[in-house]
Rosetta silent file (secondary structure, phi, psi, omega in degrees, C-alpha in Angstrom):
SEQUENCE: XXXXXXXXXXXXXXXXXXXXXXXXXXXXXXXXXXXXXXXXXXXXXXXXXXXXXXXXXXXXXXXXXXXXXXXXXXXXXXXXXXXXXXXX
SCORE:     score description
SCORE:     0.000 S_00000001
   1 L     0.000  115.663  138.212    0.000    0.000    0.000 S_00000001
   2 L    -8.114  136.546 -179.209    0.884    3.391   -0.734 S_00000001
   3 H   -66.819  -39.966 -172.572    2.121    6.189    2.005 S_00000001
   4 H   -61.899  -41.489 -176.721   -0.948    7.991    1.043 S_00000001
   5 H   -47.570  -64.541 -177.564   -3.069    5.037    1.068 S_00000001
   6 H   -47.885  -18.241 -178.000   -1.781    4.474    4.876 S_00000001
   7 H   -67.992  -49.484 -151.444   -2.180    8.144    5.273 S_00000001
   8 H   -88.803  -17.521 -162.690   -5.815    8.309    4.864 S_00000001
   9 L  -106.326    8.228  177.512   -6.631    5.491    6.892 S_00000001
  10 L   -77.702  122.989 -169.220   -5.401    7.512   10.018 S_00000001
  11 L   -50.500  154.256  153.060   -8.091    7.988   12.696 S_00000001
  12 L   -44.603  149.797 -167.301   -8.442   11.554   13.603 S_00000001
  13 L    85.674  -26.231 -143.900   -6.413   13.621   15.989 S_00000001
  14 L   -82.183  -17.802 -106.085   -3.565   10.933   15.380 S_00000001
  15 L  -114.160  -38.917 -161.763   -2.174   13.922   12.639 S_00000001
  16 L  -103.274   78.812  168.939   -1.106   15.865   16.218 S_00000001
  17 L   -54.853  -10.475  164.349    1.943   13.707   17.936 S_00000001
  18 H   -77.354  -17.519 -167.945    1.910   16.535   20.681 S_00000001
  19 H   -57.607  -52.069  164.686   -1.054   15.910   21.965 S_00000001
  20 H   -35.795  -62.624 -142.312    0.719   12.978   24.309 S_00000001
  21 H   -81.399  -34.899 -167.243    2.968   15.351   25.374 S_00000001
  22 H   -96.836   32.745  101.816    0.513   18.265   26.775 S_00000001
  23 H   -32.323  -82.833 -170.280   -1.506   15.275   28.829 S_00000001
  24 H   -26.247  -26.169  -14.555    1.468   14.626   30.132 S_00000001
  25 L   121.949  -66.705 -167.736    2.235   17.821   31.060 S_00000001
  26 L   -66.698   -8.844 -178.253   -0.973   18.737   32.520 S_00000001
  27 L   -77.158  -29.723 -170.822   -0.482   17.885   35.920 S_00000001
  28 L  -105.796  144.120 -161.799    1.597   21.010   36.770 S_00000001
  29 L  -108.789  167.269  153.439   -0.918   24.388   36.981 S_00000001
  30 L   -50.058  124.520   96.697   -0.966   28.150   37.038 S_00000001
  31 L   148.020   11.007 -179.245   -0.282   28.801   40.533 S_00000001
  32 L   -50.144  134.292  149.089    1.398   24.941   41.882 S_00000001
  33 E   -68.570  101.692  167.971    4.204   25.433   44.617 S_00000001
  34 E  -123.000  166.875  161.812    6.887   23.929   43.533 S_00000001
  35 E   -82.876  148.436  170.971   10.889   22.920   44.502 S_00000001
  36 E  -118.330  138.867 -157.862   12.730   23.320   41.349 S_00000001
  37 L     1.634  101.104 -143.837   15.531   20.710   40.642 S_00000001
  38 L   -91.853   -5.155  163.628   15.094   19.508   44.074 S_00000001
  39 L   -91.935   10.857  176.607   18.450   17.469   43.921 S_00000001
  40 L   -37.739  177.317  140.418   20.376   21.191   43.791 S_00000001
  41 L   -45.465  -75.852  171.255   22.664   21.886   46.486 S_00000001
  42 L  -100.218  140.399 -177.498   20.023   24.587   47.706 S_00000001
  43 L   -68.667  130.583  176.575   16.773   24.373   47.715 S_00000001
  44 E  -111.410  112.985  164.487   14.656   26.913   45.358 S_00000001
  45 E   -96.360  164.469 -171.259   10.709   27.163   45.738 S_00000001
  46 E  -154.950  134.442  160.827    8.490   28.354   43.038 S_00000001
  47 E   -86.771  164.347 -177.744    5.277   29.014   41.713 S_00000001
  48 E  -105.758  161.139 -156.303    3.970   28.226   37.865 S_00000001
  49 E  -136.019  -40.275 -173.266    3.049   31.680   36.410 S_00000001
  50 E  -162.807  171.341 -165.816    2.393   30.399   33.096 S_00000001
  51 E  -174.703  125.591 -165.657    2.378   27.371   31.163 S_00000001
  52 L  -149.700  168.480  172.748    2.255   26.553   27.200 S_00000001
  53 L   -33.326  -67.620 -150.945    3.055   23.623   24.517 S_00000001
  54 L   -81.675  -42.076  163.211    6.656   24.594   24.782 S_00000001
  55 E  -129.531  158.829  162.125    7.624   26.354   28.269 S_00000001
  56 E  -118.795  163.642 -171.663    6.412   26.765   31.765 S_00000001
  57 E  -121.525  120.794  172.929    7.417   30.131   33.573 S_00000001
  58 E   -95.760  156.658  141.482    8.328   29.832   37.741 S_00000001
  59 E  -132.945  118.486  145.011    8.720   32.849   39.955 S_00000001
  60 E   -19.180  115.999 -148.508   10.994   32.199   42.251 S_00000001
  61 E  -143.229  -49.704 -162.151    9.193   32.744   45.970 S_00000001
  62 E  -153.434  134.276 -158.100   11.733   31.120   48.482 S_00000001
  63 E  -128.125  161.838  153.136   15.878   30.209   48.036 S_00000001
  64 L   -95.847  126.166  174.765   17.827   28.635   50.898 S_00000001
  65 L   -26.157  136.947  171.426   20.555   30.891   52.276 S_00000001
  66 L    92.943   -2.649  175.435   23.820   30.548   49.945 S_00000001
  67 L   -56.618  130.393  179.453   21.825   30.246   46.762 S_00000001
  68 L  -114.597   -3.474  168.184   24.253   32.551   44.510 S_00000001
  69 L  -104.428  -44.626 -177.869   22.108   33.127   41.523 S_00000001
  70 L   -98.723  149.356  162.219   18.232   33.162   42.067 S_00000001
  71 L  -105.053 -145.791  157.760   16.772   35.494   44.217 S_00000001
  72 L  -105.296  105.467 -171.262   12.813   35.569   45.471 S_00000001
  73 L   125.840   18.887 -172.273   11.022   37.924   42.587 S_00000001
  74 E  -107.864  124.014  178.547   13.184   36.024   39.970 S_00000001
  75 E   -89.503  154.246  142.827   11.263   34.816   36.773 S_00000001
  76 E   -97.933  152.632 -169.620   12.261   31.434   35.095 S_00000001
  77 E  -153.468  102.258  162.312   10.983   30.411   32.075 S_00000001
  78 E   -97.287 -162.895 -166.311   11.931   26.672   30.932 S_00000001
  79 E  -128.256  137.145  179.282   11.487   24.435   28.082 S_00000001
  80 H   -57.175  -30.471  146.631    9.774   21.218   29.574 S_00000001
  81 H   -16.537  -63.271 -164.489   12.530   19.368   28.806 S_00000001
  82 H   -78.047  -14.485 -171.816   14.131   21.179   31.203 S_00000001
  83 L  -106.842  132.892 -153.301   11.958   21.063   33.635 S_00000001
  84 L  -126.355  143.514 -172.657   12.486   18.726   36.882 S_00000001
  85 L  -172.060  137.318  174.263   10.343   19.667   39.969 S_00000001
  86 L  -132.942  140.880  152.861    8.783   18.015   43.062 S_00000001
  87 E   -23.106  128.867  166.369    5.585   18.881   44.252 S_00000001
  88 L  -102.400    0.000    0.000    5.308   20.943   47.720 S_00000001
């Protein structure tokens, strides 16, 4: 059979392979408390701010003394890839 034939014979929806991905995904919300890569050295907490296909955005709420980069008021903005987090 023909790619087209096999093409045609696709149920609907199937067209969108991202679709997996933002289930998947969906568990972390607009306003979730989170630790952000909670095997750091220091601990960082955060809220989600924003959330899309492609990134989610933290603001930075609470650092453990000695943190040298983030402050509290700091935005992040990852790529989901990137993003590692446990629940608070």
């Amino acid at each position: 059979m023909s790619p087209i034939g096999n093409q045609s014979k696709r149920k609907a929806g199937c067209g969108r392979p991202w679709a997996a991905d933002m289930i998947r995904h969906s568990w972390l919300k607009q306003g979730d408390r989170v630790r952000l890569w909670p095997e750091d050295t220091y601990a960082k907490y955060a809220v989600v701010k924003e959330t899309d296909y492609y990134t989610v955005t933290f603001e930075i709420v609470e650092v453990e003394p000695g943190e040298p980069h983030y402050r509290p008021g700091h935005r992040v903005k990852l790529s989901w890839s990137q993003v590692f987090v446990k629940m608070e």
